[in-house]
N, C-alpha and C positions, 0 to 999 in steps of 0.2 A: 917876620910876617906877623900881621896884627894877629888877636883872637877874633873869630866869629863874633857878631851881633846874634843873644841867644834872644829869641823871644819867652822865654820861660824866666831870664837872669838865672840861669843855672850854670853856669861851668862845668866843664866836663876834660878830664885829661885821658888818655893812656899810654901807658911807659912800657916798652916793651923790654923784655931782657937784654936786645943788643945794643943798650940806648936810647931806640928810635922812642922820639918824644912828639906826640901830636893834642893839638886844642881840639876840642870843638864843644858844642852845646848840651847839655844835658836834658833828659826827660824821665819819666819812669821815676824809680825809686832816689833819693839821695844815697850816698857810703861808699864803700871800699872793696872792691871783688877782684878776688886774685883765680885767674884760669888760664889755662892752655885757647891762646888767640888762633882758632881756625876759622874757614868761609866755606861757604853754600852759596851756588849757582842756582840759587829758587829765585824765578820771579814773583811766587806766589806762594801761598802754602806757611805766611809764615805763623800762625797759631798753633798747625801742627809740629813746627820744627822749631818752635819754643818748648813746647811741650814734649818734646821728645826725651824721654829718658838716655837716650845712645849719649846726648849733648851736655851731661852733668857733667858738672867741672872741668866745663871752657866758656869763652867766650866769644859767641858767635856773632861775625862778619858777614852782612847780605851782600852782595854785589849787584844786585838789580837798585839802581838809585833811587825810585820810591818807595815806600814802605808803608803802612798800615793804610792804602786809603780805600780797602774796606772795612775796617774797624775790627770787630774781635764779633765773632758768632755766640751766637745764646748756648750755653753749656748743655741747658735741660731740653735741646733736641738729639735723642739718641736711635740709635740703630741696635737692636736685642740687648738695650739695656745699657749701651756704650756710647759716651759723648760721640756723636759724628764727626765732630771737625775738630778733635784734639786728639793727642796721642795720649796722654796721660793727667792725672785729678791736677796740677799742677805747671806752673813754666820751671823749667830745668836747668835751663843757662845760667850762668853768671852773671852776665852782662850779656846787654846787644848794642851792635854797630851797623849804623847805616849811613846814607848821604842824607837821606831826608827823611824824614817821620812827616807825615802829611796828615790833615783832615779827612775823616773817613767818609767817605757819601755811597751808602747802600744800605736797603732795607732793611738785611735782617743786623744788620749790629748793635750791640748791645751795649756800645761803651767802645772809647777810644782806646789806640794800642799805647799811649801812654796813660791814661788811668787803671787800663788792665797790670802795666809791670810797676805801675806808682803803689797798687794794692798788693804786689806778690812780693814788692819789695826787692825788686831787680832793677838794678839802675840800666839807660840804656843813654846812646851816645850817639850826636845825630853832626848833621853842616862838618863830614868826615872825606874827603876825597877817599872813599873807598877802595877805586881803582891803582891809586897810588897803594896803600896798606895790603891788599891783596898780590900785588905783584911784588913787595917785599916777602910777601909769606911765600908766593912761588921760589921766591931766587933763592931765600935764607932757609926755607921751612916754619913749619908752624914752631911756635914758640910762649913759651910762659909769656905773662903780659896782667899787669895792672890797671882795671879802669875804676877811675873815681870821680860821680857826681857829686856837686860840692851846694850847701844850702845858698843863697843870697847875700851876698858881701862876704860868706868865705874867701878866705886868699890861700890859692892852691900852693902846694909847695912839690917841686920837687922830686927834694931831697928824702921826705917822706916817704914818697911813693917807691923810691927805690930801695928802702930801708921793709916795708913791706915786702915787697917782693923778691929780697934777697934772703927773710924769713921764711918763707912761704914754703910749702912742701911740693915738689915738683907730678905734674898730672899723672906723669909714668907711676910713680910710688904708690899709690892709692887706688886700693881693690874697688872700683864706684859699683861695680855691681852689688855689691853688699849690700850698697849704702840705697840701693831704689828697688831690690826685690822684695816682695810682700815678706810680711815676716811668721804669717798663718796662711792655711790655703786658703783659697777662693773658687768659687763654682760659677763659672757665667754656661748658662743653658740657651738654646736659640729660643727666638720667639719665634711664635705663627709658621710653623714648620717642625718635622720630626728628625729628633736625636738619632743621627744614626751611627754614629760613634762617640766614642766616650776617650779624651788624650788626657794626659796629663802634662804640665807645661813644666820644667826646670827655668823657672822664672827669675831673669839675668836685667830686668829692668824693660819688657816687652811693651810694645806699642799695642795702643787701643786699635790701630786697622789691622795689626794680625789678627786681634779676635777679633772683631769686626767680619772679617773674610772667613776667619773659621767657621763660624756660627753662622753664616748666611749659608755653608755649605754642607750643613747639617753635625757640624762638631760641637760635640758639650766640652768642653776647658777645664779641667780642673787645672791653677796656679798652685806650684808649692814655693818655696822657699828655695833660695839657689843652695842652699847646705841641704836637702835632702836626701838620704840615701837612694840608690836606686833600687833597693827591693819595693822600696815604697811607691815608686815613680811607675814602677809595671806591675803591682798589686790590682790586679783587674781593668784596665785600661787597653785598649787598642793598640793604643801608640805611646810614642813622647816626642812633646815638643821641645827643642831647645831654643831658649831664644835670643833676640838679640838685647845687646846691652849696653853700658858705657866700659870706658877702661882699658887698660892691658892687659889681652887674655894671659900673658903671660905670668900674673902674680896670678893669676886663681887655681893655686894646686887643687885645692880642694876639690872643685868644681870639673876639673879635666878628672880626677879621681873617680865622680860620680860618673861623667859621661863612658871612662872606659870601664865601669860595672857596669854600666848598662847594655854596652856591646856582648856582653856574655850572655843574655836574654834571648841577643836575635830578635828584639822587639820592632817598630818599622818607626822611623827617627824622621822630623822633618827639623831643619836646621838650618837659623837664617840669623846671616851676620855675625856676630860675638859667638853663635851656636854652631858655627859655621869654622868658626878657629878653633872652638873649645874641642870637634869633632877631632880636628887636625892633628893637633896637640896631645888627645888621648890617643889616636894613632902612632904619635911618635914623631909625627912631622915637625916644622920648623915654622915661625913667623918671624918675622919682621915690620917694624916701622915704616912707614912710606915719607917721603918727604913733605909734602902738603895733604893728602890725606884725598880720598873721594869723596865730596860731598855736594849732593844734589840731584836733582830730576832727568837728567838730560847725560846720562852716561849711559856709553855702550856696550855690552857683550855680545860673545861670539858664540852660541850651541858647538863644540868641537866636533861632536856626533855628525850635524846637518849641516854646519855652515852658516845658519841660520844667525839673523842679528836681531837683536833685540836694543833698547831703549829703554833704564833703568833708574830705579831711584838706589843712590848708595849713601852711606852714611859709614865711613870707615877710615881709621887712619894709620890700620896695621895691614897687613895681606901675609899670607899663606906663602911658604918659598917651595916652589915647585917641584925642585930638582929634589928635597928633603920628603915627598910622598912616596919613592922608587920605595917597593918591599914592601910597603902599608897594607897595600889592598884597597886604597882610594886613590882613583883616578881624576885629573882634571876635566869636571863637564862645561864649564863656561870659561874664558877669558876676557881681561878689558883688552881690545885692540890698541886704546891710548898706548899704554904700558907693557903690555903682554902679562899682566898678575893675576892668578887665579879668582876667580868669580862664583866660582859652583863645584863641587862635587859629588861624585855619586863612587857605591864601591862596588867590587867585582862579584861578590857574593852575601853582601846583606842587604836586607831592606830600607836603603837611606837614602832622602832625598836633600838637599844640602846646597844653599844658597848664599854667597858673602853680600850679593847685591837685595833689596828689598822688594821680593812681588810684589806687596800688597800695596809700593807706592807711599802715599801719604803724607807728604802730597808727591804726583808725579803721574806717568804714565803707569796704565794697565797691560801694556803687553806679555806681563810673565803673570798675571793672576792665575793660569792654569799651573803652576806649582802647582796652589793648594788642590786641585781636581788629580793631579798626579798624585801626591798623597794619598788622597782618597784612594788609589786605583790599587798603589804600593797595599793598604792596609786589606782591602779585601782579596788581594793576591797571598797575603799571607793569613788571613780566614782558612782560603782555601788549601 
């Protein structure tokens, strides 16, 4: 098969570790990015889910065949002080993979989705039958993977690229939470509305629409540092947040350490995604790797309690093993019906509210945003 006609003259390859070798065009930054190749069922949403911290060190696969043709949103419009329509100061991925990169036509853009990652210096990779690529990651599973934009009359090689990526440290090995929580705390206060709690966050790499949603709900935020201790973490504060992040919960001893000091508190926990296994795990429970991973707008849960279904954004490539909670004292509150893998939990006698899937969305539907008002309910239940 020929290569694509680029209109850039960029080349673009990626290699993936079982072999598989595909052309296509380059745009975004020129170089060489080695990450864990997953996909997202977003049709939209993609500035927030570039910017997503959970998505450091992979390289993300859109499967909706157009892509930027609304362009990139003005940063300096924010909601109590937080970009609106990004997750975080930054894009996060490695690389991105689409069928097409388009022309953006809508008002408020600021700039193309390929001068946005030509400036962050993230190459992306476009004229990709995606649908083919993504049903390799079904059948095989996600997998390490090399993409390389190459400058103008570069000649791709390869042989190279595999010599890369047989170097390369593999995504499971590497604590990323580390590597995207702040490294001093941060105080975000609500605007035009009154504080009526005060959380503190164990900050794993969290999205700007968690706080977003907190502070519209009258939470003040303090972030610390995912190595904080927890006498610090409930030193005058309401609650704590755990949040979500990139990685495998499973290397962050440390961090399962703090969450189960914190359980000795009795403090009232909301816990979403990565905070969500980190709970599990200081429990005693068990995770596991999923084979392709959940990732997108348009995923279901089940309320166990009600029956009740819901329509979520997930963003996860490990899950909770269920049979491994019997003893804990946390119970399954949500399930994905796809799969049957835990989604939520809640426990039998502490204050904790506990999500693998994302309320706050972002992008995606709103059907679970009453999490955070349940929270609120948790915290003045234990006022009183």
């Amino acid at each position: 098969m020929k290569p694509p006609r680029c209109k850039r003259r960029l080349r673009a390859r990626l290699l993936l570790e079982d072999g598989t070798r595909i052309e296509g065009c380059g745009f975004g930054a020129t170089g060489v990015r080695v990450g864990e190749v997953v996909f997202t069922t977003n049709m939209v949403g993609y500035p927030e889910a570039l910017t997503d911290p959970s998505f450091r060190g992979q390289i993300l696969v859109y499967t909706h065949p157009m892509v930027g043709n609304y362009g990139v949103p003005d940063p300096r419009i924010k909601v109590h002080g937080i970009p609106a329509h990004y997750e975080s100061d930054r894009i996060q991925v490695e690389g991105f993979i689409v069928t097409e990169e388009t022309v953006p036509h809508h008002w408020a853009s600021v700039k193309t989705l390929h001068e946005w990652l030509r400036e962050s210096n993230v190459p992306g990779m476009s004229r990709v039958d995606t649908r083919a690529l993504v049903k390799r990651l079904r059948e095989k599973g996600v997998m390490m993977g090399v993409l390389a934009v190459y400058e103008e009359g570069e000649e791709p090689d390869w042989e190279e690229l595999r010599e890369v990526l047989e170097k390369s440290p593999r995504y499971d090995d590497i604590r990323y939470a580390e590597l995207v929580s702040p490294t001093e705390p941060i105080t975000h206060k609500p605007e035009g509305i009154e504080a009526k709690y005060h959380v503190a966050m164990l900050d794993c790499g969290v999205k700007y629409g968690i706080l977003r949603n907190l502070l519209s709900r009258g939470f003040q935020v303090t972030r610390y540092p995912c190595n904080t201790p927890p006498e610090k973490l409930v030193d005058g504060y309401d609650g704590v947040v755990l949040s979500n992040g990139p990685g495998n919960p499973a290397l962050l001893e440390k961090q399962i350490e703090i969450v189960r000091g914190l359980l000795e508190y009795r403090v009232p926990i909301l816990a979403i995604c990565l905070g969500n296994q980190l709970l599990a795990l200081a429990h005693g429970a068990k995770i596991f790797k999923l084979k392709y991973g959940h990732r997108g707008p348009n995923k279901p849960v089940v309320d166990v309690t009600t029956g009740h279904c819901y329509i979520t954004t997930q963003n996860h490539g490990y899950a909770i093993d269920a049979k491994s909670l019997e003893g804990t004292g946390l119970h399954v509150w949500f399930i994905n019906p796809d799969d049957k893998t835990v989604e939520g939990l809640r426990h039998e006698k502490l204050p904790i509210v506990s999500t693998q899937f994302h309320p706050e969305a972002s992008p995606g539907p709103w059907d679970t945003t009453w999490v955070f008002e349940l929270y609120s309910k948790v915290i003045e239940n234990s006022r009183g």
